[in-house]
Each structure stands twice: as C-alpha cells, then as structure tokens.
N, C-alpha and C positions, 0 to 999 in steps of 0.2 A: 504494500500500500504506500510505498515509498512516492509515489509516482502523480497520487492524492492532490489536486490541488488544493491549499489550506483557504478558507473564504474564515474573513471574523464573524467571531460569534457573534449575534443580537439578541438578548436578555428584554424580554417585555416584561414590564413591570405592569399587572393589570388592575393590581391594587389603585393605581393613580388616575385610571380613566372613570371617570365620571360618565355618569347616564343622562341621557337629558328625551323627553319625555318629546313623541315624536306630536308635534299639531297639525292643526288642520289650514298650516301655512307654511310655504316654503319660506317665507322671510322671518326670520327670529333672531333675536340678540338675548344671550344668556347672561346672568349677571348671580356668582355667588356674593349673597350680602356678605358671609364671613372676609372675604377679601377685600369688600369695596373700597375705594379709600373715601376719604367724609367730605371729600371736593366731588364725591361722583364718578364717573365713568362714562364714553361714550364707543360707539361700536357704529358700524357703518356697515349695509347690507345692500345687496345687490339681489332685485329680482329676476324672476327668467325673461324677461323680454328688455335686463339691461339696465332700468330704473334703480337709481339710488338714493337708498334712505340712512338718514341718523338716527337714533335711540339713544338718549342720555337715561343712565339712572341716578338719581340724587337723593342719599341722606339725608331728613332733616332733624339729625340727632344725631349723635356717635356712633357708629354701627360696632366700635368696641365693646362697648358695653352690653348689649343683650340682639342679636342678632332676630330672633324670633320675634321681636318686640320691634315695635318702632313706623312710621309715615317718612314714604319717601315722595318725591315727584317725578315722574314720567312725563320723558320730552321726546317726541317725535318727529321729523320733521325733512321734508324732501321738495322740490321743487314747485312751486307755487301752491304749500301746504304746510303747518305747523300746527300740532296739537299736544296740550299740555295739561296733565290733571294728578290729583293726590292720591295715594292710595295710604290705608292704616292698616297695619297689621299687627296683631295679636296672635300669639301660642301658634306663629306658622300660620296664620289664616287672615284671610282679608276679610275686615268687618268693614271698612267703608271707603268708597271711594265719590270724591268731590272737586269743584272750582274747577271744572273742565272748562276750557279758553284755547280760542282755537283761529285762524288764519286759515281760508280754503279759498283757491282763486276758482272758485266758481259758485251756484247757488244753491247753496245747503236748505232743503225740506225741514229740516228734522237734527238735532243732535243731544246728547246723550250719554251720559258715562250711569253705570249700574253696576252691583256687584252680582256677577252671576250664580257664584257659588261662593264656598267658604276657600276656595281655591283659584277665582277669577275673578277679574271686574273688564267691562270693557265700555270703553269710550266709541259711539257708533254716530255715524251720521247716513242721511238718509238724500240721495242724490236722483234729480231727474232733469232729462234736458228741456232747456228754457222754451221749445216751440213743443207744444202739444202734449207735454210729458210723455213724446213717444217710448224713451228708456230710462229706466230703473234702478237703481242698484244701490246696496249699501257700503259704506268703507268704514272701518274698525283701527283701534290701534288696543288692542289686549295683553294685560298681565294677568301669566300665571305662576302659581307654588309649584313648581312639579316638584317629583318626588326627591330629590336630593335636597329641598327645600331651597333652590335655588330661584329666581325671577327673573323668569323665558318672559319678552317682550315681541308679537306679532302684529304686522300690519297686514289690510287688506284693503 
C-alpha cells in the first residue's frame, strides 16, 4: 500500500452545526440572541429572481443578561420598501408584537403586524393594483423561535 496516495484527513465536528427550522420562504436571516451583540446585527438576503433584502435584529436590552427574556426591533428593508416593528419575548415565546411603521412605494390596502402563535408574529400588508384591483396579493416580513431558540427572520 506503499503506492496509496495520502489525501488529509477532515474531522467534522457535528456537534457545532446548528439546525435551523426549514419555512415557508426561501428568504431568511437567522439570528442567535445568545451571540447578538447589543448594537444588533444585520444580514443581507438575496431572493430567487435576484432581489435584495436587509434584516437588522436589534436589542432593546442586554441580551447578556437573560437571552429568553427580553423586546427586540425588527428592521427590514429593500428597494422602495422598509418595514419596522417590536417584538416581546418571554420564556422563549412571543407575547406581543407592536408600533409597526413602514415605507412601501406603492398602495398598501391593508397593514398589520399580529402575533401568530406563541412562536410567531408577522407584520402583513395587503396589496392590489391601482386600476381595477385587477391583482392581489399579500407581502409579510415574519419572526420566528424555531427550535434552537434562535430568531429566523422571512420576507414575502
């Protein structure tokens, strides 16, 4: 076996890979609180047809202090569009979300942030074109807990 080419070994460490909880969008920015730092964080996503978006997540408290605990602000925002609103979070779960304010270059129906579950809230607006309301559709910017307790940010 002299003859053996020798290749280096690679050691995966699987301990270190985190899971992250698949949604019902391709665009997501994940944010563990335990690491954030207390200026926030921001992540920058690209959808499939090319469009690019920002996601800031922001402390508004120490996130040293009690990770599980604590209101942050969620910032989103991409070309003639920004939307920004509160979330509170308790024991891992979202009790409220508020003060939704928002920038959309075009004519919003409808908008709206709610907490969906004790694991979502989502900021929605409700869009239809200006001649006839021939088309429809809604667009979203969503926080969730998934399960490493970490806060997946999606737009649509």
């Amino acid at each position: 076996m002299e003859n053996e080419a020798k290749y280096p070994m690679i050691v995966v460490d699987n301990s270190l890979v985190s899971t992250v909880d698949v949604l019902d969008s391709s665009e997501s920015a994940v944010f563990d609180p335990t690491i954030l730092p207390v200026s926030g964080a921001v992540q920058t996503i690209k959808d499939k047809n090319g469009a690019v978006s920002n996601i800031s997540l922001t402390p508004l408290f120490n996130p040293r202090t009690r990770v599980s605990n604590g209101s942050y602000t969620i910032n989103a925002w991409g070309i003639g569009w920004n939307v920004t609103y509160y979330i509170n979070i308790s024991s891992n779960k979202i009790t409220s979300a508020n003060n939704l304010d928002y920038i959309i270059a075009m004519p919003v129906n409808s908008a709206t942030v709610t907490v969906d579950s004790s694991k979502q809230a989502t900021a929605r607006f409700s869009f239809s074109t200006p001649i006839y309301n021939i088309l429809s559709w809604t667009g979203w910017v969503r926080a969730t807990i998934n399960s490493s307790n970490n806060i997946v940010i999606t737009t649509n």
